[in-house]
Structure formats: structure tokens, C-alpha cells
C-alpha positions as CSV (number, residue, x, y, z in Angstrom):
1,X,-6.0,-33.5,-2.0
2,X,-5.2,-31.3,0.5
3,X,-6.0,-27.6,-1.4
4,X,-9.8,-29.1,-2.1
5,X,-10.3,-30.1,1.7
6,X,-9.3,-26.7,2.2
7,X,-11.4,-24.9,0.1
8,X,-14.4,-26.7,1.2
9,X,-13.7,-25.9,4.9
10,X,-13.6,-22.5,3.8
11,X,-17.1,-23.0,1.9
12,X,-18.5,-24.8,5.1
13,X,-16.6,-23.1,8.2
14,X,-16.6,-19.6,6.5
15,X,-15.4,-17.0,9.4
16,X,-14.1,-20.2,11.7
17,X,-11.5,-20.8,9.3
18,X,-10.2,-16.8,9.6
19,X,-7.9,-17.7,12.4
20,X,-6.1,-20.5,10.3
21,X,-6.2,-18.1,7.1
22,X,-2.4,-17.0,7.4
23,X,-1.9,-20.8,7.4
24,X,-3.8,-20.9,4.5
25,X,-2.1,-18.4,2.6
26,X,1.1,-19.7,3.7
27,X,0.1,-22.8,2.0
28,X,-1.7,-22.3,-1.1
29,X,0.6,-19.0,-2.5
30,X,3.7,-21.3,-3.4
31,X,1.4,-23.1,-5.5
32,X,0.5,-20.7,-8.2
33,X,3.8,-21.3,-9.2
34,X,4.3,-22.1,-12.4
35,X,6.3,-25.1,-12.0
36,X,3.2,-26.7,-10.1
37,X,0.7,-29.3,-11.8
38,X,-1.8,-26.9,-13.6
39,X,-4.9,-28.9,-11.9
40,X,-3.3,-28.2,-8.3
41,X,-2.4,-24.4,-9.6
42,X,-5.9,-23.9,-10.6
43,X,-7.2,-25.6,-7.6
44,X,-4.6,-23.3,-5.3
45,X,-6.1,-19.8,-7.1
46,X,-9.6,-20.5,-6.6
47,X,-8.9,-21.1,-3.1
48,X,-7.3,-18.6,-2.4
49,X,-9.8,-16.3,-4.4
50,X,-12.6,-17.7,-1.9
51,X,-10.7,-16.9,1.2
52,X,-9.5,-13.6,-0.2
53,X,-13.5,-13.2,-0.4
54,X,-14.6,-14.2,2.7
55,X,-11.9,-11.5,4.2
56,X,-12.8,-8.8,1.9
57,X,-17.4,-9.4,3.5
58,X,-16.1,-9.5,6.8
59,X,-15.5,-7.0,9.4
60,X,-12.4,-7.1,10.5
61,X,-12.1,-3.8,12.2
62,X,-11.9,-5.1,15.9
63,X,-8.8,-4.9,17.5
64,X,-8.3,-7.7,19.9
65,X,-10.4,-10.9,19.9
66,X,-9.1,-11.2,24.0
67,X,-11.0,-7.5,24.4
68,X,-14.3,-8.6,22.8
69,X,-14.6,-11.9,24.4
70,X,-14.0,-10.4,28.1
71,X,-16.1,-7.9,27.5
72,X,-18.8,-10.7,26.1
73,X,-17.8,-12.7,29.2
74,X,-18.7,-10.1,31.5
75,X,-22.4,-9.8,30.2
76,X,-22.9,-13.4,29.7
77,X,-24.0,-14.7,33.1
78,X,-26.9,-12.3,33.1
79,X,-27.6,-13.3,29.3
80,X,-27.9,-17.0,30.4
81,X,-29.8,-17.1,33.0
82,X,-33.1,-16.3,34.2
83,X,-35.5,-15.3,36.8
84,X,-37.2,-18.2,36.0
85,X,-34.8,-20.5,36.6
86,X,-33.0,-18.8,39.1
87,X,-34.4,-20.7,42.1
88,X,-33.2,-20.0,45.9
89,X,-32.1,-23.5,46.1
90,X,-29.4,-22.8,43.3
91,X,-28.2,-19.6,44.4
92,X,-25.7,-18.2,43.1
93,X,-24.9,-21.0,40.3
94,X,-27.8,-20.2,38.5
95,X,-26.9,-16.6,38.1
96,X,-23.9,-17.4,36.8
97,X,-24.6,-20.6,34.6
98,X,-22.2,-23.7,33.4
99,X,-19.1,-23.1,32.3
100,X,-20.0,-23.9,29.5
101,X,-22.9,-21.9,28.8
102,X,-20.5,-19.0,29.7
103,X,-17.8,-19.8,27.0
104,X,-20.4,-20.2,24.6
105,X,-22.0,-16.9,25.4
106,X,-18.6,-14.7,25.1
107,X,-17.6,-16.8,21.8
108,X,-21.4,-15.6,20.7
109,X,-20.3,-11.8,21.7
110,X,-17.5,-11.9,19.4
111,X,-17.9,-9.9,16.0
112,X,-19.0,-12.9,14.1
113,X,-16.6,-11.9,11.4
114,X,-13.6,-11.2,13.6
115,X,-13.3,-15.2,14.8
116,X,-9.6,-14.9,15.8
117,X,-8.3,-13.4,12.8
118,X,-4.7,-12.4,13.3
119,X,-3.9,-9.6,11.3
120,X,0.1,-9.4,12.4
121,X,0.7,-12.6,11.4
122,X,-0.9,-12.5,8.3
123,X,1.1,-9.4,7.4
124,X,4.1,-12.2,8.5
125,X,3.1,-14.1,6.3
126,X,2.6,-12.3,3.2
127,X,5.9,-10.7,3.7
128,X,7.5,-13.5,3.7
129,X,5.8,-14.9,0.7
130,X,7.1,-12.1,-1.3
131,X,10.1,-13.3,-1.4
132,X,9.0,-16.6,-3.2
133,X,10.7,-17.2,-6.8
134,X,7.2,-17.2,-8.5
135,X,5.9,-14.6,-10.3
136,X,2.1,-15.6,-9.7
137,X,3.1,-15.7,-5.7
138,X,4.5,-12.5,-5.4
139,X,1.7,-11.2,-8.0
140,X,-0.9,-13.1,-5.2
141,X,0.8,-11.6,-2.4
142,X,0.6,-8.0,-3.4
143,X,-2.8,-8.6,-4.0
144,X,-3.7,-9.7,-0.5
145,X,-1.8,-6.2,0.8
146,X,-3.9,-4.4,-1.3
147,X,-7.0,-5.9,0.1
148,X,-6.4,-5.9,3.8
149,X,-5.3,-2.4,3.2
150,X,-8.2,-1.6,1.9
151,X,-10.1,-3.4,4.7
152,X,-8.4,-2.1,7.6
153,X,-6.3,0.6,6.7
154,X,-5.2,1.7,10.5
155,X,-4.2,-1.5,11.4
156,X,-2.1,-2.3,8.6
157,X,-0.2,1.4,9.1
158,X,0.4,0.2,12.7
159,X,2.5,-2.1,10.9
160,X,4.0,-0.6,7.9
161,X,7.1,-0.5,9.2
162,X,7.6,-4.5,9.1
163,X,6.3,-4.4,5.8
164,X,7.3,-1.4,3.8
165,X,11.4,-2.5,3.4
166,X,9.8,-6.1,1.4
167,X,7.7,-3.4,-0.9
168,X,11.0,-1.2,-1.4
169,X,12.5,-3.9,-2.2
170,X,10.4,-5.7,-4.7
171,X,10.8,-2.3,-6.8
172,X,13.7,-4.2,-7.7
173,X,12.0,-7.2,-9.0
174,X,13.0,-8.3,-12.0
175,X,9.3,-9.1,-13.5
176,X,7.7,-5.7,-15.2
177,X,4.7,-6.5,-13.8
178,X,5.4,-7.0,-10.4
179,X,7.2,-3.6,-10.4
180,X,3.8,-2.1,-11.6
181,X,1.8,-4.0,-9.0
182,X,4.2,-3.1,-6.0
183,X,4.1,0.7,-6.9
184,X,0.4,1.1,-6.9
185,X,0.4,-0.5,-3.4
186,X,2.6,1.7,-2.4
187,X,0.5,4.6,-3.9
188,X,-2.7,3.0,-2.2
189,X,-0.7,3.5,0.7
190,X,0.3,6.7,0.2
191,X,-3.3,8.0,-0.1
192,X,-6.5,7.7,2.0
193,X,-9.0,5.7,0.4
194,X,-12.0,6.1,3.2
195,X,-15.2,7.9,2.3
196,X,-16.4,9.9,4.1
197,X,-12.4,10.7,4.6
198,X,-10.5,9.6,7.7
199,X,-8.4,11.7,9.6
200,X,-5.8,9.0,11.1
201,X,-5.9,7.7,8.3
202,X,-4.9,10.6,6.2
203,X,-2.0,11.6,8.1
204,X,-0.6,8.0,8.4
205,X,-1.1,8.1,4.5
206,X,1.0,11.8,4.4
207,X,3.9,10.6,6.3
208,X,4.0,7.0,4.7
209,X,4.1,8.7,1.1
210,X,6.9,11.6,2.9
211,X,8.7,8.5,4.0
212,X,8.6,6.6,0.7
213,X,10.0,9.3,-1.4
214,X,13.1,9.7,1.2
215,X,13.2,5.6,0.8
216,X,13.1,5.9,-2.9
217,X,16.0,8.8,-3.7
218,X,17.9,6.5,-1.0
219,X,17.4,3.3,-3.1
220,X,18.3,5.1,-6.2
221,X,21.4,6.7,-4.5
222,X,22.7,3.3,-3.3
223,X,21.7,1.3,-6.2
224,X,22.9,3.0,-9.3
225,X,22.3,0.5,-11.7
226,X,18.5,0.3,-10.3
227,X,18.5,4.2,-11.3
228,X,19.9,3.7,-14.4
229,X,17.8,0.6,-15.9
230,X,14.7,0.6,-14.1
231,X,14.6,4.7,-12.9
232,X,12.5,5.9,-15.4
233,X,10.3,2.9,-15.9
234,X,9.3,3.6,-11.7
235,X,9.3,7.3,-11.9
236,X,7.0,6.9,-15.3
237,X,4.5,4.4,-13.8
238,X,4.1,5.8,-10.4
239,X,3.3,9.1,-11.6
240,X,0.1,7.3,-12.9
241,X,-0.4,6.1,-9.6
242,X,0.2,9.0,-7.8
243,X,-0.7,12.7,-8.7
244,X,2.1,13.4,-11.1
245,X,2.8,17.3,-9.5
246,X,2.7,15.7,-6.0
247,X,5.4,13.4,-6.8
248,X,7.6,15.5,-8.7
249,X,7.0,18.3,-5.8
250,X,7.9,15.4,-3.3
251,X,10.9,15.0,-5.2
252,X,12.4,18.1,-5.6
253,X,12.2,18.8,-2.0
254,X,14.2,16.0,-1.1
255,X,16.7,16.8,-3.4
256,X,17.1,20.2,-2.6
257,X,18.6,18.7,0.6
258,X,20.9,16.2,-0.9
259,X,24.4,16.0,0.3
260,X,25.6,14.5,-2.4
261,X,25.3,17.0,-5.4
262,X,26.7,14.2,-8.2
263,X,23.4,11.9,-7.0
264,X,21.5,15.5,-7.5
265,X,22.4,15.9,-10.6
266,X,21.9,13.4,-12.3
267,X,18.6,13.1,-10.8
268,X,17.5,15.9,-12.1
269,X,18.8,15.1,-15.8
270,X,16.5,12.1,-15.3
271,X,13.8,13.7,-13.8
272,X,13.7,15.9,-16.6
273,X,14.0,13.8,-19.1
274,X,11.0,11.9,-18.2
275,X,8.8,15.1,-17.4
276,X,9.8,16.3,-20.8
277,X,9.2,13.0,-23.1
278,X,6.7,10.5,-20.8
279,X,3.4,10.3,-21.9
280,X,2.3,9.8,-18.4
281,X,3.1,13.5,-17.5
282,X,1.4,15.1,-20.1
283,X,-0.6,17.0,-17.6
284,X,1.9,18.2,-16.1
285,X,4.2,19.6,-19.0
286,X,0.7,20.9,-20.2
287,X,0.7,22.8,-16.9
288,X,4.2,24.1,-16.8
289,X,3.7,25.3,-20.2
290,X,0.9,27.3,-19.0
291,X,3.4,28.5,-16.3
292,X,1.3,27.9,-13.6
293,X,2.9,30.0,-10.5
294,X,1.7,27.2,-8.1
295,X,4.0,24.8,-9.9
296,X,7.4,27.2,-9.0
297,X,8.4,26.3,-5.5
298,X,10.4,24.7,-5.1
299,X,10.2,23.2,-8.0
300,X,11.4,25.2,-10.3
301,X,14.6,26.1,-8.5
302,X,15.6,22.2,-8.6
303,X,14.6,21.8,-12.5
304,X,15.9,25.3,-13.0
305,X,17.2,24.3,-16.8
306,X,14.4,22.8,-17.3
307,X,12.5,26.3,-18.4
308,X,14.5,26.4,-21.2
309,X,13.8,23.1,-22.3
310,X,9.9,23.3,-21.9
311,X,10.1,26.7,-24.1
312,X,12.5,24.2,-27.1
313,X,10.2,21.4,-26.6
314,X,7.2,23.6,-26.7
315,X,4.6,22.4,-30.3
316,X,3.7,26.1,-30.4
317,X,6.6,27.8,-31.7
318,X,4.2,31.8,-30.8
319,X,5.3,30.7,-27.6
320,X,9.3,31.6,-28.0
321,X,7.7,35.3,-28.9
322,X,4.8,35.8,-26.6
323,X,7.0,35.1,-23.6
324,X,10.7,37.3,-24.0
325,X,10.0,38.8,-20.8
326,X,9.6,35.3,-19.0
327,X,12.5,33.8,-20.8
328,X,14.6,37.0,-20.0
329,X,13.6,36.1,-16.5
330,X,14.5,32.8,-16.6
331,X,18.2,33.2,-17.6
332,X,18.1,35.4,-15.2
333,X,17.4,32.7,-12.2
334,X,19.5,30.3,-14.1
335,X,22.6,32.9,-14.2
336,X,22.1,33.4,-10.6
337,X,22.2,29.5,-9.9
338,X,25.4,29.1,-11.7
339,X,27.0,32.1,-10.2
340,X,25.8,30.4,-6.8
């Protein structure tokens, strides 16, 4: 069978199979379908659990295999050869060696990790594959962008703009779980993971979260019915991915500049009604209960009925009489916002 001789070629050859690994993937992913034999399926997982493995102990953080084997090539004709054997009758050809003592000895300066893996295509690859009408495949695939992620962050940002319109999309996937696994890549991605921290990779992690929100309200704008069935099931679940105040502060400033007021609106009426009744932003009603004044720009002037609501909702009922002066204040803004 064809998935065992690959699996043991990835037990024997271990990093000289990394440059046939997105051809690996390519092949083994459409069969943890559930439509395939459950011998092959199981056969198909392991496999590509091993290479997934191998990947995650190597170091892939070289950028070109061409680079490190000139630069290997360069050094090898002194490596090889020897005063001792460098006799005046040679000359020249000793100094320099065989050819193919000189292939050997660049192929030997490579990272022994880095054997030609091709991180583009395998980001090709994986795109591709999560399309696939599986479940398990697209479940697999997400996986393997979490992990080269997590491997080589910079590289995969280089090329997050090939990738990130499949993960936008598969926020419309019609599995529950798949929704759940795309959005925490897409919070993995929106946050740097390195310790000690990484500077390039903190700002590619800022502007790929600044981008994603701008992506989302877009998605939601164009696909209604995406808002209205699966909006607060997102919203809800990436706010555990993601720090719930940093979202909803993402959030409101996008929407303070949307054009279209009707998409606004009701926005915010959704927006609201999750903050208000989602056990996943407990922390943060607990917060704006507290009125912290951090929490007040500007989001307070895109949930401004929201106040209101927080003091209704409230389970301490002192609170509607400790507070006249803030609620005073409140109708205030909100009188001001109407009349505006």
C-alpha cells in the first residue's frame, strides 16, 4: 500500500523526505475522509502525524536552501582537502577536490533539518486542501497552519496574504468545529507567540489582526445571512481566542468609520447582545460594570445605549442608586448622540 511505504520512508529518510512533504500532504489529507476504508484512514493519520513530527523537531528557520549550499560550496574545497595530500604534482586539483567530494561537502553544510523543504508550496498545498469536502481534511489542514506557524512564524507572514482569504473563508464552513478551529488560527495569527518576544513578529501579528477585523465587518457586511446565523457564534468564540476588550475595541473602531450606518446598526444591536448575555465576555461586562474609564474610548461612543442596558442587566440592583450621577451623565451623551 502506498500510505505504509510512505510512512516508512518517513521513519527511515527522516529530514530527506522534507522536500517531498507537500507531496505528502497533498496525498495523505484526502484520505482522512470519512468515506475512505477505516484501515487506509487510520493508516493516512498516523502518517501524517509522523511527518507533522518530524517538521515540528526540525529547524526550519533557513531561508533558501540555494543560499546555504553556496555558501557550503564556497568552504568546501578547503574542507576536503589537505596539506597532506595536496602534492605539487596535483596542483590545483587537489585543492579543490572531485566533484563529487565538493557536492557532498555543500549538501553536508546544509542545516540538516532544512533538506529542501519548501515552505511556499506547502502553504499551496494546504490551501488548497482546505477546500476538500472532508471534515477530518480541512480539520488536518488547519492543524498543519497552526504548526508551521508556530515553527516559522516570519515566513508564513511573508505569505499570509495567499493564505488569509481560504481562512476568511472557512469562517463560513458549515461544520461547528471547523469554524472553532479556523478562528483560533486566525487568533494565533493575530498574536506573537515567541518568547523571549519578537519584534517583526509582533508587528506583522498587529497589522494581521488590524486587517482581519476590517476582513471580518466586510464579510459580515456582504454576507448577511453569515451575520445573522453564524455572527454571534464567531463573535462569541473568538473572544475566547482573542482578548475579549481587544476585540470589541477593534471593533468599534471600525465601525465608527462605517459608511453604511444600516450595517452599523445592526452591528451594534449584535454586538451588544452578545457582550450583554455571552458567557465568554463575562470579564468584560464585569469590567464595564466597574466603569473602568480605560474601557470608554471609543468604545463607549459606538455602544452608547449600551450604558443603560449594563445598569438594567446589572445583579446588584444598589447599583441603579449608587450611580445617579453617572446615569445622569449617560443620558446625557446618549441625548447628545441622538440630537447629532
Amino acid at each position: 500500500m502506498a500510505v505504509t511505504w510512505l510512512r516508512k520512508f518517513i521513519a527511515l529518510a527522516q529530514t530527506q523526505m522534507l522536500p517531498f512533504a507537500p507531496g505528502v500532504v497533498k496525498a495523505i489529507l484526502p484520505c482522512l475522509a470519512m468515506s475512505v476504508d477505516d484501515k487506509l484512514r487510520a493508516l493516512a493519520d498516523l502518517t501524517n502525524k509522523d511527518l507533522m513530527a518530524l517538521l515540528g523537531a526540525s529547524d526550519l528557520s533557513a531561508t533558501t536552501v540555494a543560499a546555504a549550499a553556496a555558501d557550503g560550496a564556497g568552504a568546501a574545497p578547503l574542507a576536503t582537502a589537505s596539506p597532506a595530500t595536496a602534492t605539487p604534482s596535483e596542483g590545483g586539483a587537489a585543492l579543490a577536490g572531485t566533484p563529487e567530494q565538493a557536492q557532498a561537502a555543500a549538501e553536508a553544510a546544509v542545516p540538516p533539518s532544512y533538506h529542501g523543504f519548501d515552505h511556499g508550496q506547502m502553504l499551496q498545498v494546504l490551501t488548497v486542501q482546505l477546500l476538500d469536502d472532508s471534515v477530518a481534511t480541512r480539520m488536518a489542514t488547519l492543524a498543519w497552519f497552526s504548526m508551521l506557524h508556530a515553527k516559522i512564524p516570519i515566513q508564513t507572514f511573508e505569505r499570509i496574504r495567499e493564505i488569509a482569504p481560504a481562512l476568511l473563508k472557512s469562517l463560513s464552513d458549515s461544520a461547528d468545529k471547523v469554524v472553532r478551529r479556523d478562528l483560533k488560527l486566525l487568533a494565533e495569527l493575530s498574536t506573537c507567540t515567541s518568547n523571549p518576544p519578537n519584534a517583526v513578529e509582533a508587528k506583522e501579528a498587529g497589522a494581521f489582526f488590524n486587517s482581519f477585523i476590517v476582513d471580518l465587518l466586510r464579510l459580515f457586511s456582504t454576507d448577511r445571512e453569515l451575520l445573522e446565523y453564524r455572527g454571534s457564534f464567531i463573535i462569541r468564540h473568538l473572544s475566547t481566542f482573542v482578548n475579549a476588550e481587544k476585540l470589541y475595541r477593534a471593533l468599534a473602531g471600525n465601525l465608527l468609520q462605517e459608511e453604511d450606518l444600516e450595517f452599523a446598526n445592526r452591528m451594534v444591536q449584535n454586538l451588544n447582545l452578545i457582550l450583554l448575555t455571552s458567557p465568554e465576555l463575562h470579564q468584560l461586562r464585569a469590567d464595564l460594570y466597574e466603569i473602568q474609564p480605560h474601557l470608554f474610548s471609543p468604545f463607549f461612543f459606538v455602544f452608547f445605549f449600551l450604558s443603560i442596558s449594563l445598569f438594567i442587566h446589572h445583579p446588584s440592583p444598589h447599583h441603579l442608586y449608587a450611580s445617579p450621577k453617572r446615569m445622569r451623565n449617560y443620558g446625557a451623551v446618549i441625548l447628545a448622540a441622538i440630537l447629532c
